[in-house]
C-alpha positions in Angstrom: 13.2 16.8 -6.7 12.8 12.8 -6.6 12.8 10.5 -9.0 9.1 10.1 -9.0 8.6 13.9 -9.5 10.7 13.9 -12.4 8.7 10.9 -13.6 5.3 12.7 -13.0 6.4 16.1 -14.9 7.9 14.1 -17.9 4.5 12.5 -18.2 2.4 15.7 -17.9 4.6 17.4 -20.3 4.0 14.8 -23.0 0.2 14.8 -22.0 0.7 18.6 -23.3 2.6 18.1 -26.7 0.2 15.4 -27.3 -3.2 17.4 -26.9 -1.2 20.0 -29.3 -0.6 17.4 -31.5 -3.9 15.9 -31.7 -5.2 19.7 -32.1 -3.4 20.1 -34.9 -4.6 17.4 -36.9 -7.9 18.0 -36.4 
C-alpha cells in the first residue's frame, strides 16, 4: 500500500463518520 492509498482511505473513512455525524443531528 502507498502513501497515496493510505491518504485516499483516511479520507473516505472520514467522508463516512462525517455522513453519520451529520445523520445524527438531523
Amino acid at each position: 500500500i502507498t502513501l497515496q492509498d493510505a491518504i485516499k482511505n483516511a479520507v473516505g473513512i472520514i467522508k463516512e463518520i462525517e455522513e453519520m455525524i451529520a445523520s445524527e443531528q438531523q
